[in-house]
N, C-alpha and C positions, 0 to 999 in steps of 0.2 A: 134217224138218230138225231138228239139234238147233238148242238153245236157241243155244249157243258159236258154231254156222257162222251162225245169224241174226245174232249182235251183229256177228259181224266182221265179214258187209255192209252193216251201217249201219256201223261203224265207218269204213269205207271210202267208204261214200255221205257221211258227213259228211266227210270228208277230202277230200273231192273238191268240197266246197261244196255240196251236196245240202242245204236246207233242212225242208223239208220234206216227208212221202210220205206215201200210202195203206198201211193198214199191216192186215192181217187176222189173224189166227190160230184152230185150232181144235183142241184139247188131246182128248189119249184119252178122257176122263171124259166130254164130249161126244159120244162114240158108242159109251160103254158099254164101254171098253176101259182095259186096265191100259196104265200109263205106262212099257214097258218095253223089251226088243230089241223084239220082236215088233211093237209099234205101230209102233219107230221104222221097220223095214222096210215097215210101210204108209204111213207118212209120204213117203216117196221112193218108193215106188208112184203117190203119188197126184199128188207133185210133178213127176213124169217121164209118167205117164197123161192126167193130167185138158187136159178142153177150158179152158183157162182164157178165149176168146175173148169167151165170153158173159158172161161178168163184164165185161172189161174194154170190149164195146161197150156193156154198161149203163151203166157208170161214166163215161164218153166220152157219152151220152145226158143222165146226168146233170150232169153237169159245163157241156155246154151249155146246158141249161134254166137252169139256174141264171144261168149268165151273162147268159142272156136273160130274166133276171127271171120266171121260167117262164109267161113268157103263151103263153096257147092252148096251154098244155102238158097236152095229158091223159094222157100217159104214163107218169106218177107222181102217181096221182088220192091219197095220202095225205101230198101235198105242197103244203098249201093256205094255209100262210101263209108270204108273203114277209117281205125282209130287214125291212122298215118296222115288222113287225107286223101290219099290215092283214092280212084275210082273201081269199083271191081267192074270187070265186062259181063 
């Protein structure tokens, strides 16, 4: 995606009353690629390809731990200290 098609959909998510969102990105220089056509046509490879599912059932996983104060959560064992500060065992 270029940079310009990403702001206009925020432009639009905020127009819309959208506050807040998840927001990722991962630049050529991160897989050792020049920032040019070339990337930009794997960029829309990978946007139109990829499973994006497993992401968003992690995020969805996370999202509820958290809500739930992540007790008895061992599904994100580098998640060990809640909102209070305290440390969970």
């Amino acid at each position: 995606m270029k940079i310009e098609d990403a702001i206009a959909q925020l432009i639009k998510e905020k127009n819309n009353g959208t506050q807040s969102i998840i927001l990722a990105y991962w630049k050529a220089d991160m897989f050792d690629q020049e920032d040019n056509d070339e990337w930009h046509s794997y960029t829309e490879l990978v946007e139109d390809e990829m499973d994006w599912s497993r992401a968003h059932d992690q995020m969805t996983d996370l999202i509820s731990a958290a809500a739930d104060g992540f007790r008895g959560c061992d599904r994100f064992p580098l998640l060990h200290v809640v909102a209070d500060g305290t440390q969970k065992d």
